[in-house]
C-alpha positions as CSV (number, residue, x, y, z in Angstrom):
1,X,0.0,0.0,0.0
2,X,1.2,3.6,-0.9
3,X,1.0,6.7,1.4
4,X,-1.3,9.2,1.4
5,X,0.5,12.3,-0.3
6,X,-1.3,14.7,1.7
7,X,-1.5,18.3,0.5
8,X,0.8,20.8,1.8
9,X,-0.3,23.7,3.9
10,X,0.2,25.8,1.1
11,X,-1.6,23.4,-1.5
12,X,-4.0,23.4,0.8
13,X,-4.9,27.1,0.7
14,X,-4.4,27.0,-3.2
15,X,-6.8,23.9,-3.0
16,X,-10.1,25.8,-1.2
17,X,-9.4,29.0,-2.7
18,X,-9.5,26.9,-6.1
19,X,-12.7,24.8,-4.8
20,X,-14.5,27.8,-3.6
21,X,-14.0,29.3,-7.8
22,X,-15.4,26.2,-9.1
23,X,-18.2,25.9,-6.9
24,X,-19.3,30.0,-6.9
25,X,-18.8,31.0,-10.5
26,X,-20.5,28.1,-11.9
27,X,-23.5,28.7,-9.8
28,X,-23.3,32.5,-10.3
29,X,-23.4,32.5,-13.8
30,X,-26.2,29.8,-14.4
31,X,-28.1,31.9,-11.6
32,X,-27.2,34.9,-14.3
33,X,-28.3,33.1,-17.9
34,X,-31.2,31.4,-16.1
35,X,-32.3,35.1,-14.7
36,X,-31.8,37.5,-17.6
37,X,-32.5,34.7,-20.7
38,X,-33.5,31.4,-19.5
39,X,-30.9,29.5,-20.1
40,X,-28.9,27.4,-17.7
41,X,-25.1,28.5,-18.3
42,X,-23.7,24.9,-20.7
43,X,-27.1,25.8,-22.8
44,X,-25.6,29.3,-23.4
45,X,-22.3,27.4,-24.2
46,X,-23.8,25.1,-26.6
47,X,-26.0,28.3,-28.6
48,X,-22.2,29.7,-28.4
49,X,-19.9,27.2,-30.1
50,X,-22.8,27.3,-32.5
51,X,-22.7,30.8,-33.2
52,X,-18.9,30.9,-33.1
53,X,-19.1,28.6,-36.4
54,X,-19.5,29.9,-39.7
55,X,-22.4,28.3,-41.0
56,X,-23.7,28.1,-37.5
57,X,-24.0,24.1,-37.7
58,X,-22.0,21.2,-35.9
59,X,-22.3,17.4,-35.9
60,X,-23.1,16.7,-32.6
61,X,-19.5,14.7,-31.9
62,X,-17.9,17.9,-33.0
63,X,-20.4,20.2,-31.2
64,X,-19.4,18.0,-27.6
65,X,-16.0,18.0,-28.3
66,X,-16.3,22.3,-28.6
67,X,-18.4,21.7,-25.5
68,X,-15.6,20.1,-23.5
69,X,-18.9,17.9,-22.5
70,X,-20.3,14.3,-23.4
71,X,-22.3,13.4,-26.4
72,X,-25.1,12.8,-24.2
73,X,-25.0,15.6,-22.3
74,X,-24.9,17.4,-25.3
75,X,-27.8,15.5,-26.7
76,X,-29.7,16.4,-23.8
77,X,-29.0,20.2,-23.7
78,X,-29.7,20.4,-27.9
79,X,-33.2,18.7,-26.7
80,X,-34.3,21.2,-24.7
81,X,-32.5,23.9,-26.8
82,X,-34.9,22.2,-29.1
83,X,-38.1,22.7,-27.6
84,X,-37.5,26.3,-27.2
85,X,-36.8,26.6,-31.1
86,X,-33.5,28.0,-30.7
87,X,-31.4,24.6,-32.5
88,X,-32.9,22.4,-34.7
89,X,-31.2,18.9,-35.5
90,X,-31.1,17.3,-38.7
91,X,-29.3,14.2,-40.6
92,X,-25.8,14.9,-41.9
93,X,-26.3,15.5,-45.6
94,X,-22.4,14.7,-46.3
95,X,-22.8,10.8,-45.3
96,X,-26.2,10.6,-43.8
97,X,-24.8,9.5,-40.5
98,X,-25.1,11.3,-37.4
99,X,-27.0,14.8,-36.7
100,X,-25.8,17.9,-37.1
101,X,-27.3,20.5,-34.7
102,X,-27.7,24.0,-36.2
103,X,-28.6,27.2,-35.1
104,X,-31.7,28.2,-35.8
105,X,-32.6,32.1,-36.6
106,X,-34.2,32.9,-33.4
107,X,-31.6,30.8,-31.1
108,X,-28.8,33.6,-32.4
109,X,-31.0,36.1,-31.4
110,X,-31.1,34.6,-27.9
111,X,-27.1,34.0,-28.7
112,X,-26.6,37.9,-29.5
113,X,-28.9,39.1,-26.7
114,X,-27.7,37.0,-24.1
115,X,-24.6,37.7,-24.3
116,X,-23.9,41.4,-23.3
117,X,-25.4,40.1,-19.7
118,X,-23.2,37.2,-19.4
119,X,-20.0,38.8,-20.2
120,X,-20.0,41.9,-18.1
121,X,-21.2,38.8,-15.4
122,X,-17.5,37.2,-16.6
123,X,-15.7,40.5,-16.7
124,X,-17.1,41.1,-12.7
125,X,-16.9,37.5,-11.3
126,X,-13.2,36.9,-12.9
127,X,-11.6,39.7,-14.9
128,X,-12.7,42.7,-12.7
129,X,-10.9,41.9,-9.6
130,X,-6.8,41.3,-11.7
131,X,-4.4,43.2,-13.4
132,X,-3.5,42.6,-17.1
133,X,0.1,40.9,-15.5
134,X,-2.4,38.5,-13.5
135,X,-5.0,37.9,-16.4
136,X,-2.0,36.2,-18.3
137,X,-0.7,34.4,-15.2
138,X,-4.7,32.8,-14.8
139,X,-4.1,31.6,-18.7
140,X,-0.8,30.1,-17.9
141,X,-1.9,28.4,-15.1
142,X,-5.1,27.1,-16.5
143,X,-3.3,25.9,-19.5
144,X,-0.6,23.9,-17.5
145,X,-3.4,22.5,-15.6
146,X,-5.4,21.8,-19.1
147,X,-2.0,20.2,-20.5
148,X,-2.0,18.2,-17.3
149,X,-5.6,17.0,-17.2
150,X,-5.4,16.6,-21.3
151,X,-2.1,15.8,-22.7
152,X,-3.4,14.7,-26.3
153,X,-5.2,18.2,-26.1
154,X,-8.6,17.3,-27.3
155,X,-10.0,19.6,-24.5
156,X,-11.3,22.7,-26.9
157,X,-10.4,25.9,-25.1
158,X,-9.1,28.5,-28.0
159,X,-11.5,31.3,-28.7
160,X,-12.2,31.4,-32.8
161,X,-9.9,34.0,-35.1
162,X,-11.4,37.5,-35.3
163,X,-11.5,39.0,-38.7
């Protein structure tokens, strides 16, 4: 049997501090989305990496792999984005295997008007409170930990190119 490598004090504080972010800013910004447009915050993501692709249209593999999430919870979300008219799913016209989820004209609406809300709610829970010097310290440190968690880097985090 192996022994417990216990965190150091200092681990420790990183640890909570760390645990208390993931618990509070999740919670905060569903609380936000669900308040201001009804969505729940991984439905805004999904309407997102829609709207971040140029014909506004993803098989659903590629759509939970931009998600960062599970093709079924991505199935599940695109269901109920469903209902509410905002994504519409289809058969994938290039080998008539899978589904393609698209944005429909009325979820980029949503897309376009939700999102002014939700990132000043970013900018205040995370960006507000650092300095430009500690903004790129939180990348480096969430892409070490990324690389860690992910070494063959199929974890999707890069914003798309601006024109």
């Amino acid at each position: 049997m192996t022994e417990t490598r216990w965190l150091t004090d200092t681990q420790q504080c990183a640890w909570r501090k760390f645990a208390a972010l993931m618990t509070v800013v999740p919670a905060t910004l569903d609380n936000q989305l669900q308040r201001d447009a009804g969505l729940t915050h991984f439905g805004y993501w999904v309407l997102a990496m829609l709207g971040e692709h140029p014909e506004r249209a993803l098989r659903m593999s590629e759509l939970a792999a931009r998600s960062n999430a599970s093709p079924s919870r991505v199935s599940h979300v695109v269901a109920r984005l469903e209902q509410q008219g905002w994504v519409r799913r289809q058969r994938a016209c290039s080998d008539g295997r899978g589904n393609v989820a698209e944005l429909t004209e009325a979820g980029y609406e949503k897309l376009v008007a939700s999102a002014p809300g939700h990132v000043e709610k970013v900018r205040d829970l995370i960006f507000d409170g650092l300095s430009e010097a500690q903004v790129r310290q939180l990348d480096e440190l969430c892409a070490a930990m990324l690389a860690h968690l992910d070494p063959e880097g199929n974890l999707t985090t890069a914003p798309p190119k601006r024109d």
